[in-house]
N, C-alpha and C positions, 0 to 999 in steps of 0.2 A: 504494500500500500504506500501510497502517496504520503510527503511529513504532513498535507492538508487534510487529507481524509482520517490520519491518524489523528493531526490535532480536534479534529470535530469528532470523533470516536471519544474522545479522552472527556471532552465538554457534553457529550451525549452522555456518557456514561455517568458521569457527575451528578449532572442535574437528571437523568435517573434514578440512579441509587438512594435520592437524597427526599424527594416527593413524599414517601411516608413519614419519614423520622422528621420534615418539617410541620407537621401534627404532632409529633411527641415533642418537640421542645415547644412547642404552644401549650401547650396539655401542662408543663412543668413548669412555664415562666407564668401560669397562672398557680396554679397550686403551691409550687415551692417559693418562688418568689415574688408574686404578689399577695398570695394567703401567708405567706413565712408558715407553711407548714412540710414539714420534710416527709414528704408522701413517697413512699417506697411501693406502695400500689402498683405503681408504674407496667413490671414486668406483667403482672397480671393482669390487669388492664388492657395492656398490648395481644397480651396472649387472645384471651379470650373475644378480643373484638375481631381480633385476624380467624379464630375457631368459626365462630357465629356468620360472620361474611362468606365463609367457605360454605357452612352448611344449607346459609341461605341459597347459593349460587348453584350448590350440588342441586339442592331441591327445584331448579327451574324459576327460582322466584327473581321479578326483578332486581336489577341492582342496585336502582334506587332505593330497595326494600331492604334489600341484603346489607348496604350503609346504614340504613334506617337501625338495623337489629343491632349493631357492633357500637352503633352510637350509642343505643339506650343502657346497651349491655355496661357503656363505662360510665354511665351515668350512673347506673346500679350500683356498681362498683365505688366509686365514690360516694355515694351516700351509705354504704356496708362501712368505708373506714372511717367517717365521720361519726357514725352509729356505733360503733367499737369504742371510739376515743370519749364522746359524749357522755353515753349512756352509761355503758361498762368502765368509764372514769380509765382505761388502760392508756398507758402513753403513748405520744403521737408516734414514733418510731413502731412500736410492738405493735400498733394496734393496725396500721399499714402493712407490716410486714404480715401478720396475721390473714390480713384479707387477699395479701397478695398469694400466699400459700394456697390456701382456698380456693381462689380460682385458679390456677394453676392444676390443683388436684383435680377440680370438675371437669375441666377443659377434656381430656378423654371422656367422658360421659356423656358430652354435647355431641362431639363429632363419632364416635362409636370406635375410637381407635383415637391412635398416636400422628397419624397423617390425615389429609382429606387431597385429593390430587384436583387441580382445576384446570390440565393440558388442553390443549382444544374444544374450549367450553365455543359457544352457540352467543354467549350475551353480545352484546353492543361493543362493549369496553374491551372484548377479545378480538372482535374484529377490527378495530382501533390497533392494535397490536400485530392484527395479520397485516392490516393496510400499511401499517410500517414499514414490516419485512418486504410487502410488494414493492413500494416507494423507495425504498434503500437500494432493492437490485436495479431499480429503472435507471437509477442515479450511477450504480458501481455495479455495471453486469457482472455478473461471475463472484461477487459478492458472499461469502461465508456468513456475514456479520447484519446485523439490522441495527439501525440508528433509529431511535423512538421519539421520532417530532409530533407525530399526531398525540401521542400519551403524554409526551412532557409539558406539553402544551396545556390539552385538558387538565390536567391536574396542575398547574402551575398557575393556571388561574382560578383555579380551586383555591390555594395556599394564599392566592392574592386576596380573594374575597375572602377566605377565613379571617386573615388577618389584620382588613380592613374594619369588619365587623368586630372581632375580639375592641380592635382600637377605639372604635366608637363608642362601643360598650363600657370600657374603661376609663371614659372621662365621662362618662355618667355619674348620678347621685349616686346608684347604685354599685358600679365598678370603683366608686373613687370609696366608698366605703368598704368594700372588697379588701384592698388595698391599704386602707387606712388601718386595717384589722391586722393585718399581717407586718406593717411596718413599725406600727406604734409597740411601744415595750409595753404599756399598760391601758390595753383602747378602752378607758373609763368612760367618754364619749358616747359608746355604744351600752346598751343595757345586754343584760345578759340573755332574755331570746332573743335579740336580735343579731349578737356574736354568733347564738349557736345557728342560727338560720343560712347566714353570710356562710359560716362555715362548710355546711352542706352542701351551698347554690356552690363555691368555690371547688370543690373538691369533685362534685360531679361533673362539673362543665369541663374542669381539665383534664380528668380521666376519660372524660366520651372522646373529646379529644384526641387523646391516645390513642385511647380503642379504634377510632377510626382510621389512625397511621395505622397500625395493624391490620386493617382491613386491604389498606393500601400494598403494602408490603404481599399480602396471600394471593394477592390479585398480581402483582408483580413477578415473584417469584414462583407463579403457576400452582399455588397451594399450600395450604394449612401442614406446619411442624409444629411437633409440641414442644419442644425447646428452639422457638422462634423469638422467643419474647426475654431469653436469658443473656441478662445484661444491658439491656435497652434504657434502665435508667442509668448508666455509666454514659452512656452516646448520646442521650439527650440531654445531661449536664453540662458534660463536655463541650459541645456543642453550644449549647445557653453561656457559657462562661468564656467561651472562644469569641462569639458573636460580641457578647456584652463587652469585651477590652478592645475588640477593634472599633465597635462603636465610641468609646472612650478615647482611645488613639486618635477617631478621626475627628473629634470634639476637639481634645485639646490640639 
């Protein structure tokens, strides 16, 4: 190959790989750093939203339906470790790590196994995929490789309006109290159901979040693993705290 075709291989590839896990550090810059609560959910979260997506998709059900499930599913999931730390008084660490076990352990009971394969699915969003590979060899006959512009595309302005909407949201009454909960040492401001309330609305919206990079990822990577979600709150910190110093860098 060409150094041109390479270098657009290497920028296809990028912003590829990258499309789900830009849902999971959304998911976490809301939860861990705008709630200040150190939600370890995460893995589970991922897992189970990428499960649910798969089974949807297996089942013939839209995709819009099949997102719709992975969503709710991290909603669930966020208000279970909010519902841990509240109720059952267990500490924010343990009580995340808790939920995040949990689903992790059901995740085989959803999909009736440890895999769920989605190789030459029928949906819209696979055709999307095949039109790639078509589009790539028109471009580089004799072609090995497919370059993913129609996918990177769609979901890139997925990522645009999600993060459009997160932003709107967060200079709300609402979001700025979010926020104001998770930065203040002592939010006396807020009375206490109204802490406990914020805390739920926060933790579910970042986890469905997640869950939906997970969904993203199964769709991706042609199917449901159950060790797909091991380690994902390492790369989406990382990631959050990569982004957050060059934003700072290009400040000062």
């Amino acid at each position: 190959m060409s150094a041109l075709t390479n270098t657009l291989s290497v920028l296809d590839a990028s912003v590829y790989n990258s499309t789900g896990y830009f849902f999971v550090v959304l998911g976490i810059l809301i939860s861990i750093r705008f709630l200040g609560f150190p939600d370890l959910t995460v893995d589970g979260s991922f897992t189970v939203g990428a499960a649910l997506y798969a089974v949807g998709i297996k089942a013939s059900f839209p995709v819009v339906v099949a997102f719709l499930m992975a969503w709710g599913a991290g909603l669930v999931a966020g208000c279970m470790t909010a519902a841990v730390n509240e109720v059952l008084k267990i500490g924010k660490i343990i009580s995340s790590v808790l939920v995040m076990l949990f689903l992790i352990t059901l995740t085989p009971y959803l999909t009736q196994g440890s895999t769920v394969g989605l190789l030459n699915g029928s949906h819209w969003l696979a055709s999307v995929e095949r039109w790639d590979l078509a589009f790539t060899r028109s471009l580089v006959p004799g072609s090995d490789f497919s370059w993913h512009l129609g996918f990177n595309l769609l979901l890139g302005l997925a990522c645009l309006i999600a993060a459009l909407l997160a932003g709107k949201f967060f200079v709300t009454r609402l979001g700025i109290q979010i926020r104001y909960l998770g930065s203040a040492k002592s939010p006396g401001l807020l009375e206490q159901p109204k802490r406990k309330w914020l805390l739920f609305l926060g933790l579910a919206v970042g986890n469905a979040f997640v869950a939906l990079g997970g969904a993203i990822e199964a769709e991706r990577h042609g199917g449901f693993n159950q060790n797909m979600g091991v380690g994902v709150i390492l790369i989406g910190l990382a990631s959050l705290i990569l982004g957050e110093s060059l934003v700072k860098t290009r400040k000062k």
